[in-house]
Backbone bond lengths (Angstrom), bond angles and torsions (degrees), N, CA, C in turn:
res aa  C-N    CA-C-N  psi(-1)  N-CA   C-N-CA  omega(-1)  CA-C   N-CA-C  phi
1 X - - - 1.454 - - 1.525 109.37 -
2 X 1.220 116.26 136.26 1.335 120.82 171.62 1.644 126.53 -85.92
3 X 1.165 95.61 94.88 1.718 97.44 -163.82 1.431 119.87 -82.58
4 X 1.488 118.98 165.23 1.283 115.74 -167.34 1.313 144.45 89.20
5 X 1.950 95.47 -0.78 1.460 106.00 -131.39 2.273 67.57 -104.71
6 X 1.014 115.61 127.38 1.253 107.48 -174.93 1.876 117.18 177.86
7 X 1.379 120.46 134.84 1.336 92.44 -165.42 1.673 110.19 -60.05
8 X 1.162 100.84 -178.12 1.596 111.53 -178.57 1.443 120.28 131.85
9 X 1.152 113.38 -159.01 1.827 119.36 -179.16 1.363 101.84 -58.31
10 X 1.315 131.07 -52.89 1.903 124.39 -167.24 1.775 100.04 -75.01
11 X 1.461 103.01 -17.27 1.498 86.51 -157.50 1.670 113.29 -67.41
12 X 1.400 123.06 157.98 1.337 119.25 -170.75 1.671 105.24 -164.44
13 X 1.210 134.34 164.18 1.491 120.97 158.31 1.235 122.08 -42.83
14 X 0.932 112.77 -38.11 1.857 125.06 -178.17 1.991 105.62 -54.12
15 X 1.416 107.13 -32.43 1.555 116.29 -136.61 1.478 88.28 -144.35
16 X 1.598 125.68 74.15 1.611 113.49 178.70 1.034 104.81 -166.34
17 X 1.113 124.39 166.31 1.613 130.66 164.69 1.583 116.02 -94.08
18 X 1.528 102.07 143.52 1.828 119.82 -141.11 1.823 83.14 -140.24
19 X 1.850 103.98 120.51 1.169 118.41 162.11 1.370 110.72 -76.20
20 X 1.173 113.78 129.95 1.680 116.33 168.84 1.544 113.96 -132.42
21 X 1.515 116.01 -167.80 1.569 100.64 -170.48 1.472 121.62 -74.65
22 X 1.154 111.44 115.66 1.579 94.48 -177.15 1.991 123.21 102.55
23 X 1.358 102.89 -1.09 1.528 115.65 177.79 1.612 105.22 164.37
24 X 1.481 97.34 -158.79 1.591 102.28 173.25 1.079 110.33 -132.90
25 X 1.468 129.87 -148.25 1.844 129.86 -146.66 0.997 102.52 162.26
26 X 1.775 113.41 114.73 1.858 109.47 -177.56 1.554 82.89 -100.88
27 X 0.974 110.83 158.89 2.019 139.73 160.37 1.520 89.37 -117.05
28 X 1.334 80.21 161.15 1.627 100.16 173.26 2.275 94.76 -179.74
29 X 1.442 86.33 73.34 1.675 107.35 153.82 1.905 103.28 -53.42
30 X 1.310 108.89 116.99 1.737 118.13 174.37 1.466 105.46 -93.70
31 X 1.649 113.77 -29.64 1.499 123.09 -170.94 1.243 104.57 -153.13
32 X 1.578 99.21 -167.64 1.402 119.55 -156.46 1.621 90.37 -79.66
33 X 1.161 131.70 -57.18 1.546 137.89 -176.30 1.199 107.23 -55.11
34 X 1.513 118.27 -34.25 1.856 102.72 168.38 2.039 115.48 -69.15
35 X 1.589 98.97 -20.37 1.552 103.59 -151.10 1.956 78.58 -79.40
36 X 1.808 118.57 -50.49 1.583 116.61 -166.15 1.731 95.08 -55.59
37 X 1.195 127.26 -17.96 1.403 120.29 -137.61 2.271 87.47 -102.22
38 X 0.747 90.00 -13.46 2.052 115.27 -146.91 2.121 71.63 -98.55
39 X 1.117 114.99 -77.99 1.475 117.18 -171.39 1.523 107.60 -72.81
40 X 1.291 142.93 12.57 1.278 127.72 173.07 1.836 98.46 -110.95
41 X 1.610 93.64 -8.03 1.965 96.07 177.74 1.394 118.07 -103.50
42 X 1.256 117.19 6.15 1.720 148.74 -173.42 1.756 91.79 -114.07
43 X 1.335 117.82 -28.24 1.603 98.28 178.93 1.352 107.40 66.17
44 X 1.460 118.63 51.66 1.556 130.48 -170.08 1.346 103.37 -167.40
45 X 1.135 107.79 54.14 2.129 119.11 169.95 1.540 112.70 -30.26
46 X 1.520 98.29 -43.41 1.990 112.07 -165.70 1.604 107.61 -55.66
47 X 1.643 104.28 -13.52 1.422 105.28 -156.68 1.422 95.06 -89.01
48 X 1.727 127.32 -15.53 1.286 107.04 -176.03 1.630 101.35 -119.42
49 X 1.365 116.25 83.04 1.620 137.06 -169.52 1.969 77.14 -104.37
50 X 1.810 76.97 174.54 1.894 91.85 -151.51 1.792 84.39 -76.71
51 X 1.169 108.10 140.89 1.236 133.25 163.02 1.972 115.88 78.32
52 X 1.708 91.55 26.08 1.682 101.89 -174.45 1.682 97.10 -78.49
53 X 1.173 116.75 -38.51 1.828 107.91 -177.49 1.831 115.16 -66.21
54 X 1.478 107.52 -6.94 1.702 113.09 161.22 1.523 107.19 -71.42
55 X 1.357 106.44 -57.43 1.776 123.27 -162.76 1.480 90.31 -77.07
56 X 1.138 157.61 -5.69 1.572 148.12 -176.39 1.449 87.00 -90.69
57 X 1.350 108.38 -74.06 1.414 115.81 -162.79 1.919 123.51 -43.38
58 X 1.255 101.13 -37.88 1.079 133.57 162.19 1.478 138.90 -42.15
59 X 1.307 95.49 -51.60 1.518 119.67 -178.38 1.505 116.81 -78.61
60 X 1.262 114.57 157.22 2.096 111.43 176.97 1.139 109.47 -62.70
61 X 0.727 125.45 121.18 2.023 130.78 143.09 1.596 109.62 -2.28
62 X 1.395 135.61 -37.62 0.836 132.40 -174.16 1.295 117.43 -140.93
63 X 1.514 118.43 38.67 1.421 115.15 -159.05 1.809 82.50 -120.40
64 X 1.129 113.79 -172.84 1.723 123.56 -164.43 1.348 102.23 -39.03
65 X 1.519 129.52 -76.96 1.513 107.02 -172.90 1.648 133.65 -57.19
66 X 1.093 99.35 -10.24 1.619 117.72 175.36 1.545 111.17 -76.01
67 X 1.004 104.18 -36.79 1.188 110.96 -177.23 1.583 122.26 -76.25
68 X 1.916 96.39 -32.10 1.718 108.73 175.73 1.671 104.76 -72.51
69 X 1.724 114.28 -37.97 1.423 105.65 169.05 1.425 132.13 -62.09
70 X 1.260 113.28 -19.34 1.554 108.28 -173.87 1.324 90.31 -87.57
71 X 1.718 138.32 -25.61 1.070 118.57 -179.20 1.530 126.69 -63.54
72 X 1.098 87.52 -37.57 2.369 109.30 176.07 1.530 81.70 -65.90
73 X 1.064 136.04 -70.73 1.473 126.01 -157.57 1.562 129.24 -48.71
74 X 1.664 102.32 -36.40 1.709 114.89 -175.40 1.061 98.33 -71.35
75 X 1.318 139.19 -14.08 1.777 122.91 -170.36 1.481 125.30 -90.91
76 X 1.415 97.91 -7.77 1.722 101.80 161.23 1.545 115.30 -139.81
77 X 1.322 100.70 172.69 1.518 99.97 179.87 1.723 116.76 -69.64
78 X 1.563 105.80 161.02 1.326 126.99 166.14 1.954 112.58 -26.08
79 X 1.104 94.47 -61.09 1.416 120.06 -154.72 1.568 98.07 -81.51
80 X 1.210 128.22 -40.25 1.303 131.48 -177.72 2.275 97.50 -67.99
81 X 1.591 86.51 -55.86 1.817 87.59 -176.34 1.458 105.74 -40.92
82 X 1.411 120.35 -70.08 1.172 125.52 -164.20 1.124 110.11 -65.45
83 X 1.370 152.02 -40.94 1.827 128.10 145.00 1.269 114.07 -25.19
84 X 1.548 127.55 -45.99 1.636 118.71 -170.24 1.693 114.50 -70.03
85 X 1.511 92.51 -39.33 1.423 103.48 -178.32 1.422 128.67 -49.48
86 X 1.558 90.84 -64.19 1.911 111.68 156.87 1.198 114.96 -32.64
87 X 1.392 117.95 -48.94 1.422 102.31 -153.12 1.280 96.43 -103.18
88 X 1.495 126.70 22.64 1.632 126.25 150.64 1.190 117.66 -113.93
89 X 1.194 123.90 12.69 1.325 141.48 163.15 1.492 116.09 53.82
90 X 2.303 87.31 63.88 1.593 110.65 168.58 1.270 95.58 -98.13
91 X 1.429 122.78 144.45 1.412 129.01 157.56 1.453 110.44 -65.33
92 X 1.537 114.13 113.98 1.750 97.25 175.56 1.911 75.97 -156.80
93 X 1.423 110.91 -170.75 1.401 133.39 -171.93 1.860 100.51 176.09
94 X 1.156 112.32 166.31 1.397 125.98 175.97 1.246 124.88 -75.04
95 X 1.385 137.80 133.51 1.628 129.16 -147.63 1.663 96.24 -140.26
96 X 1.491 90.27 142.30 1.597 87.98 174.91 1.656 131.81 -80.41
């Protein structure tokens, strides 16, 4: 389980729970290698430009980039994300 993953002070796009088809999906990016690793499995390279794992971390949970992730996220299922995720070695698991 990916813990921690919850709104509040840590929470961020990087670090949240993501509706997708059919359930949800916490991430929880710790670093910059989870955040390049998180945007090369989204098929969105631009997202890890020099100093994007400051501005992720940074940003609201639900403010513009949050908002572009839940969009990449709703278009497939739970179960499909989290195979992609894994196997780029994002920390995430299935969230209620």
């Amino acid at each position: 389980m990916v813990r921690g993953v919850s709104p509040g002070p840590s929470a961020s796009p990087a670090r949240r729970r993501y509706r997708c088809a059919g359930g949800y999906i916490a991430i929880a990016c710790e670093d910059e290698s989870h955040w390049k690793a998180l945007a090369k499995c989204l098929g969105r390279p631009e997202l890890s430009y020099p100093g994007s794992w400051e501005a992720a971390k940074a940003s609201a949970p639900r403010g513009r980039l949050g908002r572009l992730l839940e969009g990449l996220f709703a278009g497939d299922p739970a179960g499909v994300w989290l195979q992609r995720l894994r196997a780029h070695g994002v920390p995430c698991d299935r969230a209620p």
